[in-house]
C-alpha positions in Angstrom: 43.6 9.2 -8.4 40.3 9.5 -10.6 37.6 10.7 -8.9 35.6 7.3 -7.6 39.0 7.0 -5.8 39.1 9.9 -4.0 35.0 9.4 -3.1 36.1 5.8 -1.9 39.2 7.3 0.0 36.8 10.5 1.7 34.4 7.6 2.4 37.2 5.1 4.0 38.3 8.3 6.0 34.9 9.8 7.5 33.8 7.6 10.7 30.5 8.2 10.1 30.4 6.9 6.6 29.7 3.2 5.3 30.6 1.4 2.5 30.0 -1.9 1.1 32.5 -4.4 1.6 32.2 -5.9 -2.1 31.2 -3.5 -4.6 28.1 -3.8 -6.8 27.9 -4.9 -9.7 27.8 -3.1 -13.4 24.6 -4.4 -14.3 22.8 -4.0 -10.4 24.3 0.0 -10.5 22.5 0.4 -14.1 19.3 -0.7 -13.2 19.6 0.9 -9.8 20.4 4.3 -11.9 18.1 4.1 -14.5 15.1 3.5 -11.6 16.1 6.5 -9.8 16.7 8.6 -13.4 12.9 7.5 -14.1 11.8 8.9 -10.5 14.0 12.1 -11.2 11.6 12.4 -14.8 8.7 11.6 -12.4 9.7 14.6 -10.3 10.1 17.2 -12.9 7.0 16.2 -14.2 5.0 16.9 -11.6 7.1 20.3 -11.2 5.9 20.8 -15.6 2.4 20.1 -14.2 2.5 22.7 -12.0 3.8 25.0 -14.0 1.0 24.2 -16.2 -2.1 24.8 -14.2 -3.1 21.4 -14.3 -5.5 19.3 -12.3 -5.3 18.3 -8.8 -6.1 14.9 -9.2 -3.8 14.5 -11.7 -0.6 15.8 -10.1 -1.8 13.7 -7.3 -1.5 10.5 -9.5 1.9 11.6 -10.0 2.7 11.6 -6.8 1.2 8.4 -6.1 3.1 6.7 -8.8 6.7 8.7 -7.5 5.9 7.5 -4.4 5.5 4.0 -5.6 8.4 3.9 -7.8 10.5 5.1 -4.5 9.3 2.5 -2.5 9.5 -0.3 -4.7 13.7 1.0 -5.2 13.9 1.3 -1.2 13.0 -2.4 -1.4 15.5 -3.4 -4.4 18.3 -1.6 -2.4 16.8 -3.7 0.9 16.9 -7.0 -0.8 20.5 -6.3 -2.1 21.3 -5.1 1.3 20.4 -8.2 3.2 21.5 -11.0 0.0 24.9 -9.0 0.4 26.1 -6.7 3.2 24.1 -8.5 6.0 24.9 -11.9 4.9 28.8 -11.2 5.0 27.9 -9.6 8.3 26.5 -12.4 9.5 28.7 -14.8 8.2 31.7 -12.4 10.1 29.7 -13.1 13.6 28.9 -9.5 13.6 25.7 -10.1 15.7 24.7 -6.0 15.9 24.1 -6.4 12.0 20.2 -7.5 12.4 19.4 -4.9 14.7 20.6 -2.5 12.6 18.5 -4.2 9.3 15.9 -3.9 11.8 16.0 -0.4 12.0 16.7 0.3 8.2 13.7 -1.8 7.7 11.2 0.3 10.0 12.9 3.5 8.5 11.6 2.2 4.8 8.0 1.6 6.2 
């Protein structure tokens, strides 16, 4: 087994866990990675900025635009969420599924 395997086999195993019914796709998982690899350069940005001395108000314009960039992904990952994984739900008669999007929804807020 490679190593996604044996993630997707802990993951099948743990209770707790969840996992997407239908995987996503190469080119959703690239532009999902490359937003959070931006956020990441965001981060240790602000951390060089620090380490720098500089200006408040700068370092908070980072964190303005981090926290932008965060939300804005929370919402890509909520749109894919309900066009995929709550629409099969839904489509299975599992009628907990919108309470639960509820919550996730509130949670992103």
């Amino acid at each position: 087994m490679n190593d996604a395997e044996v993630r997707n086999q802990e993951l099948a195993d743990c209770p707790a866990c969840h996992q997407r019914h239908t995987p996503r796709g190469e080119e959703e998982l690239r532009q999902l990675k490359n937003r959070l690899n931006r956020m990441v350069g965001q981060l240790n940005g602000i951390g060089r900025m620090l380490d720098e001395n500089r200006y408040c108000g700068d370092i908070l314009i980072q964190i303005s635009a981090v926290e932008k960039a965060l939300q804005g992904f929370g919402y890509t990952v909520l749109q894919s969420h309900m066009e995929s994984c709550v629409a099969e739900e839904v489509r299975n008669g599992n009628p907990d599924i919108m309470a639960e999007t509820l919550e996730l929804m509130k949670k992103l807020k």
